[in-house]
C-alpha positions in Angstrom: 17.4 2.5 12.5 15.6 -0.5 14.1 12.6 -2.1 11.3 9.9 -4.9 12.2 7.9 -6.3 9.4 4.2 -7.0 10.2 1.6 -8.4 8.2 3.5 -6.4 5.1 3.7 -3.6 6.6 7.6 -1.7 7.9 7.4 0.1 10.8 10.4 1.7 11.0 11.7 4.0 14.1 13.6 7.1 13.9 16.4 8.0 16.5 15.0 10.6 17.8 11.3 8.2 18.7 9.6 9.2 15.9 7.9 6.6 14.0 7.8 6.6 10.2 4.7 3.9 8.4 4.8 2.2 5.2 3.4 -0.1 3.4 5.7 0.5 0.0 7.6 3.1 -0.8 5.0 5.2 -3.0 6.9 4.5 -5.9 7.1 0.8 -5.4 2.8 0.9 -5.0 2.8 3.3 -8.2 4.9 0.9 -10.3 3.0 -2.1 -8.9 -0.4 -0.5 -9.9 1.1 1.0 -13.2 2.9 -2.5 -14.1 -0.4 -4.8 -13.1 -2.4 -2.0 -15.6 -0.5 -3.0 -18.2 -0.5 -6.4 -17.8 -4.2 -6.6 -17.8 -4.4 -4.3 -21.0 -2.1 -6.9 -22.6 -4.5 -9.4 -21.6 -7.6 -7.8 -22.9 -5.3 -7.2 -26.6 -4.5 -10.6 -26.9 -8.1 -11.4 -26.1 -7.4 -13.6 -23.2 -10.4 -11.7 -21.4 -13.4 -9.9 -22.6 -14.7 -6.2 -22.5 -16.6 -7.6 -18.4 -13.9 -9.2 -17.3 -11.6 -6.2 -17.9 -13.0 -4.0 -16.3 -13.8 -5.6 -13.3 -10.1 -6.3 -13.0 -9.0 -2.6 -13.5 -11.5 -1.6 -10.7 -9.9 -4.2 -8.5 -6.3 -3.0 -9.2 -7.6 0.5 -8.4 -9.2 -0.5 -5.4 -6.4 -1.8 -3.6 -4.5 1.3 -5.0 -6.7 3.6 -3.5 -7.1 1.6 -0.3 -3.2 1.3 0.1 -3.0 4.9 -0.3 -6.0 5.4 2.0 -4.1 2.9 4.8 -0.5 4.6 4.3 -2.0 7.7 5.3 -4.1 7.3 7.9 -1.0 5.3 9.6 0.8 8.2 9.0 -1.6 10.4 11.2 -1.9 8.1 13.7 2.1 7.9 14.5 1.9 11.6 14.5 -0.5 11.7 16.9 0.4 8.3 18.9 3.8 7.8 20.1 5.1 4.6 19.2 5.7 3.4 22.4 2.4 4.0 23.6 1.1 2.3 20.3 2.5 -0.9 21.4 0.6 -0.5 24.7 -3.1 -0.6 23.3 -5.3 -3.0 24.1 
């Protein structure tokens, strides 16, 4: 199996020409989101950062969760629909 990284992304070809898209496994993008909650509930125990600050970091980490998620799948649907070869061809 043949795998190009690009701009953190693995694109990763099957044998048969099939093309298979991730970003992260989704148990490496669950754990990072899970792991980076925690650390900013640690933060806000300790006292480190207040009730504002808090919450506009939870949003963020949830934001890029739900935008990865977003992005894995709608790279999913387009290598079903686009061969990979002709993927590579667009302009």
């Amino acid at each position: 199996m043949n795998t190009v990284k690009r701009k953190k992304k693995v694109f990763s070809v099957a044998q048969h020409g099939k093309m298979q898209w991730s970003v992260l496994a989704k148990h490496d993008q669950k754990e990072i989101f899970n792991n980076t909650v925690k650390y900013i509930v640690k933060l806000r125990r300790d006292g480190v950062i207040d009730n504002d600050k808090f919450e506009g970091l939870v949003r963020q980490a949830t934001t890029f969760f739900v935008e990865n998620e977003i992005s894995d799948r709608f790279d999913q649907m387009l290598a079903d629909i686009i061969p990979y070869e002709r993927f590579l061809n667009l302009p």
